[in-house]
Kinemage of the C-alpha trace (Angstrom):
@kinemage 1
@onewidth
@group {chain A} dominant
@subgroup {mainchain}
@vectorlist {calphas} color= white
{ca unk a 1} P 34.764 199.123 138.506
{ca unk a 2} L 33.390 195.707 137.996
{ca unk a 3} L 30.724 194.898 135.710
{ca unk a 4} L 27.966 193.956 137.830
{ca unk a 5} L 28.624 196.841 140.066
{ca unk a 6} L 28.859 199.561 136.460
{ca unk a 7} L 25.616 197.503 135.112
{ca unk a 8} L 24.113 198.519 138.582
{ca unk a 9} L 25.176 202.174 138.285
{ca unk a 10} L 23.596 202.077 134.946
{ca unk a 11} L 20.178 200.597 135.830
{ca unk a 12} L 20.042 203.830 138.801
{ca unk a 13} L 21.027 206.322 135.997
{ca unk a 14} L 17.981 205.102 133.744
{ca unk a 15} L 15.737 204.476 136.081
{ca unk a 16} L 15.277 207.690 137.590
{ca unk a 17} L 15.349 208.767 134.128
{ca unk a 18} L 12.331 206.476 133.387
{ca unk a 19} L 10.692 207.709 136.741
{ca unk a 20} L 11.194 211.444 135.275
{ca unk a 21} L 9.537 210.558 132.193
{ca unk a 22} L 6.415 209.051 134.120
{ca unk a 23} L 6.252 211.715 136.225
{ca unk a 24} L 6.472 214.282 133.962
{ca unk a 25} L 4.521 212.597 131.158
{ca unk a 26} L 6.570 212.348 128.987
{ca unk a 27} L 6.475 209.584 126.349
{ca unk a 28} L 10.351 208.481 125.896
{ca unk a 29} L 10.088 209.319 121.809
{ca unk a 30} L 9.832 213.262 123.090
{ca unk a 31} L 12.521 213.069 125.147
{ca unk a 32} L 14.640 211.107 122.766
{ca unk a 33} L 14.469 213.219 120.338
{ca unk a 34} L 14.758 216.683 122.486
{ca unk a 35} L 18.159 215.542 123.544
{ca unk a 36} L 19.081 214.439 119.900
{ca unk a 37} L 18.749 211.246 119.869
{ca unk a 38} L 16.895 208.215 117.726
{ca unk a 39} L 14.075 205.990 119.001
{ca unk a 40} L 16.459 203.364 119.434
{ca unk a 41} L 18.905 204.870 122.146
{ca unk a 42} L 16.689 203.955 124.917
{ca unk a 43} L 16.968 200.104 124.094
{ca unk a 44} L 20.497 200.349 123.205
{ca unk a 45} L 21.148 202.236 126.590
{ca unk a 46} L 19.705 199.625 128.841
{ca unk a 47} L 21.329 196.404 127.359
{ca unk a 48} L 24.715 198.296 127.736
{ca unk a 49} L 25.063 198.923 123.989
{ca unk a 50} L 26.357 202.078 124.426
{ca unk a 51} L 26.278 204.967 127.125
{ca unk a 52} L 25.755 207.663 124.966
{ca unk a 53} L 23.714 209.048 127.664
{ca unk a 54} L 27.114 210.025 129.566
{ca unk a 55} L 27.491 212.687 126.793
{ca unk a 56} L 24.249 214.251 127.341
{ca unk a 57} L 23.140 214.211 131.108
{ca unk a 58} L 23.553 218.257 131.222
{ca unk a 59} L 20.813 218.269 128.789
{ca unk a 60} L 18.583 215.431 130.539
{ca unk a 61} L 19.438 217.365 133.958
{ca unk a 62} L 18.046 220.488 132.046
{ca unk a 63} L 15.541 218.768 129.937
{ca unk a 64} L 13.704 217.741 133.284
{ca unk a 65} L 14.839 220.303 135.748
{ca unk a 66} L 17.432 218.446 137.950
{ca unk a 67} L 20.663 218.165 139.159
{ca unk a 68} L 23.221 216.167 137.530
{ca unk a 69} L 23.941 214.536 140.963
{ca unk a 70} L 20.805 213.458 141.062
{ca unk a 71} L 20.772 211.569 137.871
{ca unk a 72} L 23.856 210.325 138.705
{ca unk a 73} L 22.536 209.142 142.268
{ca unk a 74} L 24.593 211.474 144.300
{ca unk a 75} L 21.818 213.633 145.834
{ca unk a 76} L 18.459 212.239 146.748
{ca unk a 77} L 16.616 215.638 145.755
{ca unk a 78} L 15.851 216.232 141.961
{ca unk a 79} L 15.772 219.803 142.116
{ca unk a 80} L 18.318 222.271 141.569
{ca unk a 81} L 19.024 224.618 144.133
{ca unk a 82} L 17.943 227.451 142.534
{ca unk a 83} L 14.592 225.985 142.504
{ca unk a 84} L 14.759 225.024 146.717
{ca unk a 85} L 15.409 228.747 146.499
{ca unk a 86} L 12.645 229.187 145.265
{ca unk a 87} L 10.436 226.928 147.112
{ca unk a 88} L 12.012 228.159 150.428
{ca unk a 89} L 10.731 231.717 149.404
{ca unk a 90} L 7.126 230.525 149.526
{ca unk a 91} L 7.594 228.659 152.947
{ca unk a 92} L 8.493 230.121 156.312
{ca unk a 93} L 5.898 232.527 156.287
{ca unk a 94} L 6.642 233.849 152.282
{ca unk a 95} L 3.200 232.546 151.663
{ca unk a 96} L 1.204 233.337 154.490
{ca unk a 97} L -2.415 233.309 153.436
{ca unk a 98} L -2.023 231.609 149.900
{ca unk a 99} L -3.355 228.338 149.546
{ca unk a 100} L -1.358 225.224 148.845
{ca unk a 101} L -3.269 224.610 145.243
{ca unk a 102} L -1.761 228.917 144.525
{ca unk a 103} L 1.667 228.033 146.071
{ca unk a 104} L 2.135 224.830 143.756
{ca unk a 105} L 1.083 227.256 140.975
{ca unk a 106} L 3.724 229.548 141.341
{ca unk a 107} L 6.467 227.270 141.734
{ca unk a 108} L 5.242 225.493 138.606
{ca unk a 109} L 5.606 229.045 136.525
{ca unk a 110} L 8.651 229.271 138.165
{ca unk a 111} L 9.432 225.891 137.293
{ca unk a 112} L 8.719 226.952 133.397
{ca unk a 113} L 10.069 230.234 133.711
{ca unk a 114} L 13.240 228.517 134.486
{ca unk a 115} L 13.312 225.799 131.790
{ca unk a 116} L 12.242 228.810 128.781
{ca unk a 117} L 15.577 230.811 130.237
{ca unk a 118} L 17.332 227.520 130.117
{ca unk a 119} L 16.583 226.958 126.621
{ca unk a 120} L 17.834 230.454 125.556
């Protein structure tokens, strides 16, 4: 692969990791350090220092509820499938008579049901 085209690959990788972090608030220090890394990995990830990243995208896939694939740019929806099983359960007539505020509610405890089993 050449080296502007890996650089490229690299820059998708972290920034819909970057995008995850703003959208799930998290400040980048958390999420260093829940995947077991220092403060300094970030930096040393995006100048191409090291890819230490590659060893750890099951837990960033975990860590913010996604698919590998999408990390890695090969699907364009972040969530697993057991989760779009889960969403298509409260559409098609699933949730009838709930409001959209209660269905967002129960995916989101689904959502952290999810993550506390995948931390077990």
């Amino acid at each position: 692969m050449a080296l502007r085209a890996k650089k490229e690959k690299l820059m998708d990788i972290l920034d819909r990791i970057e995008s995850l972090m703003q959208e799930n608030e998290v400040s980048k220090k958390s999420f260093l350090e829940s995947i077991g890394h220092g403060r300094s990995a970030w930096s040393d990830w995006r100048s191409g220092r090291t890819s230490t990243y590659n060893d750890c995208l099951d837990k960033i896939a975990d860590y913010f509820d996604v698919t590998t694939d999408y990390l890695l740019g090969r699907a364009e929806v972040s969530v697993p499938p057991e989760l779009n099983d889960v969403q298509v359960a409260f559409s098609g007539g699933a949730a009838d008579g709930l409001e959209q505020g209660d269905i967002e509610m129960l995916l989101a405890l689904a959502r952290n049901m999810q993550k506390k089993n995948l931390e077990k």
